[in-house]
Phi, psi and omega in degrees: 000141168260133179265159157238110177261141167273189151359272201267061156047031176257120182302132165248346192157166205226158170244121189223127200022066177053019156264129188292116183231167197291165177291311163275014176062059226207321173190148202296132192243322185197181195223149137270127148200136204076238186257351209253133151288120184252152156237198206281022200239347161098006202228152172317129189248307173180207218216136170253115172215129167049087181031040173212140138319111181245161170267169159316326202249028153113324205286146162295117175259330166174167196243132172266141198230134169301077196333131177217046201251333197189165187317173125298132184292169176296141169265150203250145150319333169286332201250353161277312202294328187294339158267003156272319171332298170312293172302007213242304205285337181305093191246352179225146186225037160217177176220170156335176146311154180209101168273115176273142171211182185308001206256146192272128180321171156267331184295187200240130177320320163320273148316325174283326170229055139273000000 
């Protein structure tokens, strides 16, 4: 499992077998796959290279870290069906070149992908 840090290094939410999941880990908010991250809208949102989240337009949305804080939890059956919901729905799963750069989104890791 992966924590997802904003900015000031506040956990928002995790990545666990390529499912994007909510901060109480409770229900699926986006998909991995490969490098490209989706949210509930079915569409590329931006890119994970070298352990940070980028949008499409290069900013940094959040930096991913290996949670070593506690087990993996058990995955519930309900949070698969909610990521095939997503994935089902998925019709183009790449994007442009992303020149990435230093400057931090305004938006919220969050915000993006609701």
């Amino acid at each position: 499992m992966y924590k997802i840090l904003n900015q000031d290094s506040e956990t928002v939410a995790y990545i666990q077998n390529m499912m994007i999941l909510n901060k109480k880990k409770e229900k699926v908010i986006g998909l991995v796959i490969g490098d490209c991250f989706f949210g509930s809208d079915n569409k590329v949102i931006g890119k994970i290279i070298d352990q940070k989240a980028y949008l499409l337009n290069g900013e940094i949305i959040a930096i991913i870290e290996t949670n070593k804080d506690k087990k993996d939890p058990e995955l519930k059956k309900g949070l698969m069906l909610e990521a095939w919901d997503i994935l089902s729905n998925i019709k183009s799963h790449t994007s442009d070149w992303i020149i990435v750069s230093k400057k931090w989104s305004k938006k919220s890791f969050m915000e993006v992908l609701l």
